[in-house]
C-alpha positions in Angstrom: 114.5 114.4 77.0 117.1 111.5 77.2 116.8 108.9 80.0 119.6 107.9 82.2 120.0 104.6 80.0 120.4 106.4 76.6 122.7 109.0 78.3 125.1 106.3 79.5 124.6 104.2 76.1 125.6 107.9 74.0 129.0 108.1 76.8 129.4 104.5 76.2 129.5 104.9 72.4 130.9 108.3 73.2 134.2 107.1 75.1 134.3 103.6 72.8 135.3 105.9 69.6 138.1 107.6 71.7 139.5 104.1 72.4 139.0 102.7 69.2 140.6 105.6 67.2 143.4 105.6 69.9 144.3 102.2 69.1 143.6 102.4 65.1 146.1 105.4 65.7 148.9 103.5 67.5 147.8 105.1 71.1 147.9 102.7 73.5 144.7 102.4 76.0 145.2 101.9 79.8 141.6 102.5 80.5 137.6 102.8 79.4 135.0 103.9 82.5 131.4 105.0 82.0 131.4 105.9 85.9 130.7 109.1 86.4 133.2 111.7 87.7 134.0 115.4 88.5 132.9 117.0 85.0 132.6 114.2 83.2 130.1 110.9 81.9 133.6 109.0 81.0 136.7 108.7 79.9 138.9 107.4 77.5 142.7 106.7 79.4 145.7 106.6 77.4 149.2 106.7 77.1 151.1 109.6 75.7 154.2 108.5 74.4 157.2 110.6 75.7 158.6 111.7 72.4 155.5 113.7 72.4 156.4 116.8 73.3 154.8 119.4 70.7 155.9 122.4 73.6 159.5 121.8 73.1 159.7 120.6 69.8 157.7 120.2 66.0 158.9 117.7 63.7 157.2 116.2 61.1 156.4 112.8 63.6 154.7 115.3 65.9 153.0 117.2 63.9 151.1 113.6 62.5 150.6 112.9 66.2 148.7 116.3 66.8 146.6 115.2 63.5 145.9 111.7 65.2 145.4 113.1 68.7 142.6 115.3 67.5 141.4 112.5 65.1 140.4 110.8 68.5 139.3 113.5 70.2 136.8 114.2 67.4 135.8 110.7 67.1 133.6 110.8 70.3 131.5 113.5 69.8 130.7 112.2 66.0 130.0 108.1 67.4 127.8 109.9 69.6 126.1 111.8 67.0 125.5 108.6 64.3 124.1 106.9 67.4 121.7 109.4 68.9 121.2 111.9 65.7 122.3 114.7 67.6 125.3 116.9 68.4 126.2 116.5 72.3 128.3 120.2 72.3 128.3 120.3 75.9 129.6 117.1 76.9 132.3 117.1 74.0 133.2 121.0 75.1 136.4 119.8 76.7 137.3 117.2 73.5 136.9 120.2 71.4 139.0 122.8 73.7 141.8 120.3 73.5 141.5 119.6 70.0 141.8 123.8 69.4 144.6 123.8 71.8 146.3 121.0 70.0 145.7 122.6 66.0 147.0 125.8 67.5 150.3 124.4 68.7 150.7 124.4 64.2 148.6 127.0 63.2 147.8 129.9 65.3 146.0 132.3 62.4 142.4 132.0 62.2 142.8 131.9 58.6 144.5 128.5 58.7 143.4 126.8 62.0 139.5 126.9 61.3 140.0 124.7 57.5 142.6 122.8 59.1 140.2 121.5 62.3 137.1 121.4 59.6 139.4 119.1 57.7 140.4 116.6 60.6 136.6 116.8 61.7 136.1 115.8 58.6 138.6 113.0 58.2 137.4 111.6 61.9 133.7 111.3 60.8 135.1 109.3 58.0 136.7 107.3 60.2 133.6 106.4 62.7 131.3 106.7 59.8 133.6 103.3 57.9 131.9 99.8 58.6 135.0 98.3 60.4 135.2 101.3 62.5 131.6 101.6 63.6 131.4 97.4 64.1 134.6 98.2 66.5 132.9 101.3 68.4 129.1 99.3 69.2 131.3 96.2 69.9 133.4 97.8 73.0 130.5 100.7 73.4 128.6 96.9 74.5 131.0 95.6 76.8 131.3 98.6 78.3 127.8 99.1 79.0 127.9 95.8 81.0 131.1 96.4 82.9 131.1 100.4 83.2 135.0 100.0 83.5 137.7 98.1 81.2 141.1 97.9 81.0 143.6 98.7 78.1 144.0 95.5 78.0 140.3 94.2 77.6 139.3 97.1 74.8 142.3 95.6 72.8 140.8 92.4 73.3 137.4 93.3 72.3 138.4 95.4 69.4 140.9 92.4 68.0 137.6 89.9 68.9 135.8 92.9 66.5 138.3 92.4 63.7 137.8 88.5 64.1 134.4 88.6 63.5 134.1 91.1 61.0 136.8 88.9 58.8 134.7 85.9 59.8 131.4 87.0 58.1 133.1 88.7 55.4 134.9 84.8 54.9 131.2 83.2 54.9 130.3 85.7 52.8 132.9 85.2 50.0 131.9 81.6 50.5 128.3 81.7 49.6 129.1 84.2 46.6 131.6 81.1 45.1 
């Protein structure tokens, strides 16, 4: 059985991906929190933009918003999963209801909403599962253990401090290989 600490390190991790594939997906973060609350370990705050409006309207912009938006909802459940080697189903129940809800907005037969989520699952575990992705994730998943709460503007921070380093080492890198 998981402890208290390795439960809030898998949310940390867990809510990190959403914030990281929001922002790699031009979804701008107002908030990170590990603190507990109704139904929930954490959450991921954003900001919808308010041409988003898939009820009223589908154009081809939406429709690559609906792909991002459950891009990041997937993205939580599989950070979780490379960090703790296991599928969290019940904690990601409500990422997954809004990711169906979201793929049904463009396809409501069976026959083309199942490969069409299994192909977005599949293009968000590539997405966590890149280096520069995963070096972004464990880099805010770490400051959010220490803080519990951040701000959309300290998980830009960290990620672009991410990015920094990441170009840093690969630059010292190239430099020893000359």
């Amino acid at each position: 059985m998981a402890t208290e600490r390795q439960k809030l390190r898998a949310t940390a991790y867990h809510e990190a991906a959403h914030a990281v594939a929001a922002f790699r997906h031009d979804t701008r973060v107002t908030g990170l929190s590990i603190i507990a609350e109704v139904g929930t370990l954490g959450r991921c705050h954003t900001q919808t933009p308010k041409w988003f409006r898939p009820d009223i309207q589908m154009t081809p912009r939406i429709r690559l918003k609906i792909e991002s938006e459950i891009i990041c909802l997937f993205a939580g459940n599989l950070a979780e999963k490379k960090l703790t080697g296991r599928n969290n189903w019940r904690g990601a129940s409500g990422d997954r209801r809004a990711a169906v809800d979201l793929a049904s907005r463009l396809y409501w037969d069976e026959q083309v909403l199942s490969p069409f989520l299994g192909y977005v699952h599949a293009v968000a575990k590539n997405f966590v599962d890149s280096p520069r992705t995963w070096h972004d994730i464990r880099h805010v998943a770490k400051a959010l253990l220490k803080k519990q709460k951040l701000t959309g503007r300290e998980v830009v921070a960290l990620i672009r401090e991410s990015e920094d380093q990441q170009f840093e080492a690969a630059r010292l890198k190239r430099g020893r290989n000359a």
